[in-house]
Structure formats: structure tokens, C-alpha cells
N, C-alpha and C positions, 0 to 999 in steps of 0.2 A: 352883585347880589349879596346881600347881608347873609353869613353862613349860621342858620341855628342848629343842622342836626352836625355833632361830633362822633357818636357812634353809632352803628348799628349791629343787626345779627346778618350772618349767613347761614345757610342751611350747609351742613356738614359736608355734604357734597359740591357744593358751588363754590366752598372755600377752597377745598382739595383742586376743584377745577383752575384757581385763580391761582394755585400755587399758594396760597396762606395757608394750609394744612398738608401735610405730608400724606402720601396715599398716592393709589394708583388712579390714575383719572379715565373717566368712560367715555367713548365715543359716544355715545347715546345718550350722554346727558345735553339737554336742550335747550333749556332754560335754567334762569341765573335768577334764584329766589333770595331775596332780604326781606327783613323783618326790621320797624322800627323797633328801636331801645329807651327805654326808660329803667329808671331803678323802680324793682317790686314788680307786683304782678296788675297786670289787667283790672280793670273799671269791673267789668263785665265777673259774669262767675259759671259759665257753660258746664256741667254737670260732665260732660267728655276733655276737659279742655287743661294740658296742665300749667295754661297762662291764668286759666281764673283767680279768683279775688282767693277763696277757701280753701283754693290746691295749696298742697304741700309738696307737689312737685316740681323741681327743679324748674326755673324761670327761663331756663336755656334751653327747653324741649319743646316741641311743637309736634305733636301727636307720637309716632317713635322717634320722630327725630331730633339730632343736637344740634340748637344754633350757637356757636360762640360769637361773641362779640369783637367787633373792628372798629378801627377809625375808619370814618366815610374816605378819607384822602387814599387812604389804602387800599381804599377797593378801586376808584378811580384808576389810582398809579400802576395798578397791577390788571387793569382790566384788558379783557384776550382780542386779539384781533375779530375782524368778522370773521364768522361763517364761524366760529365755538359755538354760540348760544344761537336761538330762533327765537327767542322771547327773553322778556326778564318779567319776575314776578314780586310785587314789593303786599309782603303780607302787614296787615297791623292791629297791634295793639290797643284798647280802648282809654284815650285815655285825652285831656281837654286839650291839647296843642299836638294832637294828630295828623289833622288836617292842614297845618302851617308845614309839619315834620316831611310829610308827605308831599307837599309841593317844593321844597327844599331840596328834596332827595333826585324828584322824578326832572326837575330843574337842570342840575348841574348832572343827572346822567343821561339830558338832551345834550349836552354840548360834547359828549363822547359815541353818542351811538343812536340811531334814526330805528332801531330795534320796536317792536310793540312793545308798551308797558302796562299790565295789566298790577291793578289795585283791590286786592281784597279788604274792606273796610265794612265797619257795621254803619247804620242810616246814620247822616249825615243832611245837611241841607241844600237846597238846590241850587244856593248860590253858593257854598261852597264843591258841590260835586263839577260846576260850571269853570270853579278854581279851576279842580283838578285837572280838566278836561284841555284849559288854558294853558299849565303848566307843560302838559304835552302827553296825560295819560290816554291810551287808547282804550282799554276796557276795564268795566268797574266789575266785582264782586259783591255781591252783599248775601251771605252764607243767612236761609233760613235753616238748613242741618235738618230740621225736624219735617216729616210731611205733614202733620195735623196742627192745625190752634193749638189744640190739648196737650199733643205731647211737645211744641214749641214750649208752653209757658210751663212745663213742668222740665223742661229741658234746660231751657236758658232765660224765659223770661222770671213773670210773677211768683211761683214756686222757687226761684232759684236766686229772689231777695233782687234782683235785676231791671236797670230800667228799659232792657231791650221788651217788645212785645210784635206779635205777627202783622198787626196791621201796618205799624211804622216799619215792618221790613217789606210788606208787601206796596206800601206808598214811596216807599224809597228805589224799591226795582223800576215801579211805575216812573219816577224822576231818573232815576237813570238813562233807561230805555229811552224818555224824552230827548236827554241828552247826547247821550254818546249814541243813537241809533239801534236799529234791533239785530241781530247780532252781536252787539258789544257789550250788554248786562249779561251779567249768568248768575246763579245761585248752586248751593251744595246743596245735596242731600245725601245724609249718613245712613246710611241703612243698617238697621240690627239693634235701634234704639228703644224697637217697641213695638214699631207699625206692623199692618198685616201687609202679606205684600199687593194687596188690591189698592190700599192706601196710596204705598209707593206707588206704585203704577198711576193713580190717578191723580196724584199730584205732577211727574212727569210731564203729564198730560195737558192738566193746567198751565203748567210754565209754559209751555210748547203754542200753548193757546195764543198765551197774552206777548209771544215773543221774546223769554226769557231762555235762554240754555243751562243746560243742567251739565252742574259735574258730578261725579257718582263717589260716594267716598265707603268703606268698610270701616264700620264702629272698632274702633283701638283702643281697648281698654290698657290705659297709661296708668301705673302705682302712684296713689296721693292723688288723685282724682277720685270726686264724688263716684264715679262709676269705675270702680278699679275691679270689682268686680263681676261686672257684667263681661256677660258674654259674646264672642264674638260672633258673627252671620254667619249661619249655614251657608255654605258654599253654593247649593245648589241653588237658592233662594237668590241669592245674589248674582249667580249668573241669569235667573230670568230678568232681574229687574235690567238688567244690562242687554240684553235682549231688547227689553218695552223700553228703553231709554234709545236704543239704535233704531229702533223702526219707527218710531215717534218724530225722532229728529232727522229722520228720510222721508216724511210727510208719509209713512208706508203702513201706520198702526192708530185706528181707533180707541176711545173707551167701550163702546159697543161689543169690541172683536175681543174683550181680555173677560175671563170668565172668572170668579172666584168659588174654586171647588170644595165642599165640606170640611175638608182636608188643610185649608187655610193657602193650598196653593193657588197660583195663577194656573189659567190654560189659554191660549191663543188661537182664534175663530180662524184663521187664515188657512190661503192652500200649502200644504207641508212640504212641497219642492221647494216653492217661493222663497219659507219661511227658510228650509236649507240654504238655499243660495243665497239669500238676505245676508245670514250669517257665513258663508265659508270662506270672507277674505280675514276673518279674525279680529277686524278692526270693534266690534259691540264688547271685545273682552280689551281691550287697552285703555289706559288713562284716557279720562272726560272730564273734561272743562274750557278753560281758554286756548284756541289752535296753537299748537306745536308743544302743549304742555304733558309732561309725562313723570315727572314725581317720583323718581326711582323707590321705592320700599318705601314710602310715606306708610299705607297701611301695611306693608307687607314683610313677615318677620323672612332671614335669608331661603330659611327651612321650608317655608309657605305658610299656607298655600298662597297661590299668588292670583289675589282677586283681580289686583290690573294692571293688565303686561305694559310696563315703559318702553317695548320694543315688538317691531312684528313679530306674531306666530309663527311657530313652525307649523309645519303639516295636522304635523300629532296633535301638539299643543291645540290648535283649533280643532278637531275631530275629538279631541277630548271637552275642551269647554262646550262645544254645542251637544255632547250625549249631557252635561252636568244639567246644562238647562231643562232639560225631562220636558222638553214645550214639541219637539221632533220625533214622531215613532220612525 
């Protein structure tokens, strides 16, 4: 195989994990995320994002966190036996030889480890998603972030000088899902960008539809990003959407059954034992997206609060997220 990628990033944790950063290393970290490298920043210009084209933040960050850059051979040579990682996660950058970068990488870390390889990547085409698929990726990303058109293209599309738009992300999940099978696409959504939370909820809903999974992300307002000053999600807020993202994805919650109250809240038509029990294994409050994936502090600063636990609940910790949800009297 002809070698074109020479570096990449790690996420500051996966390095510490591989022993290329000094630090204490977590049992509970699961997943081994890289990011492709290029010099400069991103094609793309996402108003949260501080890889965009406009940011003046640092090119080594990816929402809180810091990816340093490696040589690919180094991460190979230093990669941990089985049973350290459950997944690896290769993020990417927008930019014209992504899609060659990307089957280069997911290539040669077939011949070290039979691991799922999940690919966050914006639309792409169907012969190369077919690449990817070839190369030996198991599941694709394609992050729509926003739940409406509106606040999509004032996010990351047309208002944001960008060639990304909702339809080509929503024709691209659809090619995916052709592809790699339904469970294998997912998409993000950020909650705290704008939407009300009926919105969220009913986009959820729609994915859940068309066979798409949802992963839940909390808006991270990064300095030198177009939204450095936006604010972050009410807590409470976010724990319902996380709620209607768990019973959604248990086939357990309609649009029918979610009310939206004057007050701009959710409420939930269902029996209130149910709904208790639905929630009391904790799992609706922990990281969502690709199986075995959990993101230590992606959005979450040390202090908190901690929208999504990388680890099971305690007791408490669950007894407290399901009163935060205000969906259980």
C-alpha cells in the first residue's frame, strides 16, 4: 500500500492511553479517537466548531479538547494490546483528499486490530462512502448538529459562507444507511444552539424513523469561535432530551406522547412507573452515539456539570438525573 497519511491528531486522552502523553490513564476509557491532519483549518466554518475556516482557535482543539499531532507509525508501534479499547474512533476534517486520508488510515489499522471503526465525516459520495466501507470502516457519521433547516444553515451551512447544506446531509445519511446497514449511520445533535426542545425531540424522532441513531452532544462554547459566547444548555433541558432520545431508541416513545407546555418545556404522555423504570438503570444519562463510545469530558468541564456520564451511575447520580428531568412527579 502506497502510504499518504504521515500524521495525525490524537485526542489528549487516547494519547496518554498509548503512552505518547504522560498522565494517568483511565480504565474507562474505550475508545481510541484520531483525527485527520492537515496544516490550517477546516473547508467547512461551523459557528461551534474551533476547526472552522473563521476560528481563531487553536487548530489542535476539537470542542474542549486537545489533539496533538503524531506520526501515523507511532501510533501503530505503540498501539495497546486487546481488550484497552472497544472501538476506535477516526474524526475528520473537511478538506479535498480526506476521503483517500481516511481509507489509508482505517487500511493499515486493519492489519493491527479487527476493532469497530467508526468514521465521522461530512457528505461524501456513494462511491466513495463504498470506499470507505471496503477499506474496512464499520460505521459512518455524518454530524447534522442542528435539528431544523433554519437553524442547520444559519449554523453551518448558507449563513455560515459554507458548502455544507441539510438536504446533502440528509441524502448522505440516506447513502450511508444504504450502505453500511441501519444501525451503522448515526448523526449528532447539539443541543443549546437555539432549538426549542419540542424541536429536538422531534427531530430524534425523525432519525429513529428513517433508521438513523442519534448521539446527544451539549453546545461547548470554545473562545475564538463564532459562538464563544453563547450559552450553554440548561441542565434540566438536556436531561429531557436525553430521556426522548432513550425511549425513542427502546422503540418505548412516540411524537404523539411528548407535549410542548407554554413554558417552552417538554412533558411526556406515558405511565410515570414506566417512565421511572424506563430510566432507573442510568443508562439515558451516559454518552450516545456509536456502541462502546463514551468521550470522557468532550462537553463536560471537570467541575460539571456532567451532561454525559463516560461511566455507569451511581445510585444517587441516577436518582438525581431522573428528579433533573422534571418529566417524573
Amino acid at each position: 500500500m502506497i502510504i499518504l497519511v504521515e500524521k495525525v491528531r490524537l485526542s489528549i486522552g487516547t494519547a496518554v492511553q498509548l503512552g505518547l502523553e504522560t498522565g494517568p490513564r483511565d480504565p474507562d476509557f474505550t475508545t481510541a479517537f484520531l483525527m485527520t491532519y492537515q496544516e490550517g483549518k477546516c473547508e467547512a466554518n461551523c459557528a461551534f466548531c474551533p476547526q472552522a475556516r473563521e476560528s481563531s482557535a487553536s487548530s489542535d482543539r476539537l470542542s474542549r479538547i486537545s489533539w496533538p499531532e503524531f506520526t501515523f507509525e507511532s501510533i501503530i508501534e505503540n498501539w495497546l494490546p486487546p481488550g484497552q479499547f472497544r472501538r476506535i474512533c477516526v474524526q475528520t476534517i473537511c478538506y479535498p483528499d480526506v476521503v483517500n486520508d481516511v481509507e489509508d488510515i482505517v487500511g493499515r489499522l486493519r492489519q493491527i486490530t479487527k476493532l469497530p471503526i467508526s468514521v465521522a465525516i461530512h457528505p461524501v459520495s456513494k462511491g466513495e462512502l463504498k470506499k470507505l466501507k471496503d477499506a474496512g470502516v464499520s460505521n459512518i457519521g455524518i454530524a447534522l448538529d442542528a435539528s431544523t433547516p433554519d437553524l442547520f444553515e444559519k449554523i453551518k451551512g448558507e449563513q455560515r459562507d459554507s458548502q455544507y447544506r441539510w438536504e446533502k446531509h440528509k441524502q448522505a445519511l440516506q447513502d450511508a444507511l444504504a450502505i453500511f446497514g441501519k444501525g451503522k449511520a448515526t448523526t449528532h445533535l447539539i443541543v443549546g444552539l437555539g432549538e426549542s426542545e419540542f424541536e429536538a425531540a422531534k427531530f430524534i424522532i425523525q432519525m429513529y424513523e428513517e433508521g438513523v441513531t442519534v448521539g446527544l452532544f451539549a453546545f461547548t462554547n470554545i473562545r475564538g469561535t463564532s459562538l464563544q459566547d453563547h450559552p450553554t444548555p440548561n441542565l434540566e433541558a438536556y436531561r429531557r432530551i436525553q430521556a426522548v432520545r432513550h425511549l425513542v431508541s427502546n422503540g418505548e416513545l412516540e411524537l404523539h406522547q411528548i407535549i410542548e407546555n407554554d413554558d417552552g418545556h417538554i412533558s411526556i404522555t406515558i405511565d410515570q412507573s414506566f417512565l421511572r423504570e424506563a430510566l432507573s438503570s442510568g443508562e439515558a444519562f451516559r454518552v450516545t452515539g456509536c456502541k462502546g463510545c463514551n468521550r470522557p469530558f468532550y462537553n463536560e468541564r471537570p467541575r460539571g456539570p456532567m451532561y454525559n456520564f463516560p461511566r455507569d451511575l451511581t445510585q444517587a447520580e441516577i436518582r438525581k438525573a431522573i428528579e433533573e428531568t422534571r418529566l417524573v412527579g
